[in-house]
C-alpha positions in Angstrom: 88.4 102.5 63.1 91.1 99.5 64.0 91.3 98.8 67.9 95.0 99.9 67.5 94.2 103.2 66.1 91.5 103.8 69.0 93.9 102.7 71.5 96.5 105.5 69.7 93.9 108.0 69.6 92.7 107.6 73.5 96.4 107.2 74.6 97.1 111.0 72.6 93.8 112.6 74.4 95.0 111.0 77.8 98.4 112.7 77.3 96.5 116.4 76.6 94.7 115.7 79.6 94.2 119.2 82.1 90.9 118.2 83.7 92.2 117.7 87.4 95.5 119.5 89.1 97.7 116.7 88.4 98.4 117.9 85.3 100.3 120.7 86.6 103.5 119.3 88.0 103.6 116.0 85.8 106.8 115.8 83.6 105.0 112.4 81.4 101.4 110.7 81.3 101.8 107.6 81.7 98.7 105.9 80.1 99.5 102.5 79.7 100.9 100.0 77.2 100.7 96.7 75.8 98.9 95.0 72.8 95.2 95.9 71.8 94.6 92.2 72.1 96.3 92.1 75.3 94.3 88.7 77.3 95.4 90.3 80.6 94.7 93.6 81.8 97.0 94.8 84.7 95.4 97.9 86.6 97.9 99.6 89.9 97.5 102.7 91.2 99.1 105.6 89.9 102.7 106.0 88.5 105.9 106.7 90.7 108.5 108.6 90.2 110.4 106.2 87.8 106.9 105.9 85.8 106.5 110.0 85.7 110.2 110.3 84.6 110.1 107.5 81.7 105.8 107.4 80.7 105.7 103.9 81.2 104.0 102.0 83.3 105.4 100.2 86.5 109.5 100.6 85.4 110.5 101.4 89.0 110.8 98.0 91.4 107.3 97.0 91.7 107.7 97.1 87.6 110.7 94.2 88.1 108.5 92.4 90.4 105.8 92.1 88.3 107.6 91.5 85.3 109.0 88.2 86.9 105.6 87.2 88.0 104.0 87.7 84.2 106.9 86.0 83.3 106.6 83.1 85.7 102.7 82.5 84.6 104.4 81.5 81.1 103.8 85.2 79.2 106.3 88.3 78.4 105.2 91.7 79.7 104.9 92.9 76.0 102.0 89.9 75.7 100.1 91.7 78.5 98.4 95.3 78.9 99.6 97.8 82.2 98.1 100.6 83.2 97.0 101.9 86.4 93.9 103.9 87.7 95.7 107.6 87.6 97.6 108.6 84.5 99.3 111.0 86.3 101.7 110.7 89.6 100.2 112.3 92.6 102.8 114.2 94.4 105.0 112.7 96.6 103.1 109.3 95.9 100.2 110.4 97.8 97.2 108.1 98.0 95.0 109.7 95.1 92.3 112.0 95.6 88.6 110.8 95.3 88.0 113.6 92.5 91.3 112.4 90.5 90.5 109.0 90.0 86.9 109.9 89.5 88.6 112.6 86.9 90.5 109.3 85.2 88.5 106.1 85.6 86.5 107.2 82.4 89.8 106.5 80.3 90.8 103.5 82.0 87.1 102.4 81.1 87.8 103.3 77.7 90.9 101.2 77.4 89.4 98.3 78.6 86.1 98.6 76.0 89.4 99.0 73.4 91.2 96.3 74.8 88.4 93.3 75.4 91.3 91.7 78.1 90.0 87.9 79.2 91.1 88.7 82.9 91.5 92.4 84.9 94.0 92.2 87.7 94.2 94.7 90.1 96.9 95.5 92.2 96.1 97.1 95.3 93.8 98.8 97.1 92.9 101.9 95.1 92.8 99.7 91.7 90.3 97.1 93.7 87.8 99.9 95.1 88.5 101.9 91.6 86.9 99.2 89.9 85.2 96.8 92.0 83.7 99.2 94.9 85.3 99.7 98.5 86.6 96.8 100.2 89.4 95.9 101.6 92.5 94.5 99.9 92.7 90.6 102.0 88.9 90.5 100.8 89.3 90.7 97.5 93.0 89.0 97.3 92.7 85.8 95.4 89.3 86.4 93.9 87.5 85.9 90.9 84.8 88.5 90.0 82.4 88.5 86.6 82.5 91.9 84.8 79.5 93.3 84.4 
């Protein structure tokens, strides 16, 4: 099977998704986009209210921010993959639940064994303890870690 038609095929399971209460009052799933041979592998939290309203990724104004800074490193954002720990927006933005990013981390696993990126960044605090462990956000700002 062709990395684009696994990515296709996780992406559609991701968007049946009812295995935690998000589910419930979600109007899209916003699972991510971006090439399969994407070399960088943007992970944020969980979507907004934009993201829920349009299913894709980072479209409110942290999505213009970071579109000029993928720009200013030299690369379009349709060069790089986005995604973020929760496919699903909490309500009212509230800092996720333990069980809902334990409930979504195997699918953000998942795209990255599809994907292969070069470099994972994460952006913020629930990404960095999502997939690096619990620390805080000025410890881990500016550093390099080996994947595993």
């Amino acid at each position: 099977m062709s990395e684009s038609s696994r990515l296709n095929e996780l992406h559609s399971r991701i968007r049946k998704c009812t295995l935690c209460p998000l589910h419930k009052n979600r109007q899209q799933v916003v699972p991510g986009e971006g090439p399969e041979g994407a070399k960088l592998f943007f992970i944020g939290e969980a979507p907004g209210a934009r993201e829920d309203e349009t299913g894709r990724p980072f479209v409110g104004r942290s999505g213009q921010l970071l579109a000029e800074l993928i720009e200013d490193i030299g690369l379009k954002r349709s060069e790089v993959f986005i995604t973020s720990v929760l496919k699903c927006r909490p309500p009212k933005n509230r800092t996720p639940h333990k069980s809902e990013i334990a409930t979504c981390l195997p699918y953000l696993d998942m795209q990255m064994v599809i994907i292969e990126p070069r470099f994972v960044v994460l952006l913020g605090g629930v990404a960095i303890s999502s997939v690096i462990g619990p620390q805080k956000v000025s410890e881990a700002h500016g550093r390099f870690y080996a994947a595993d």
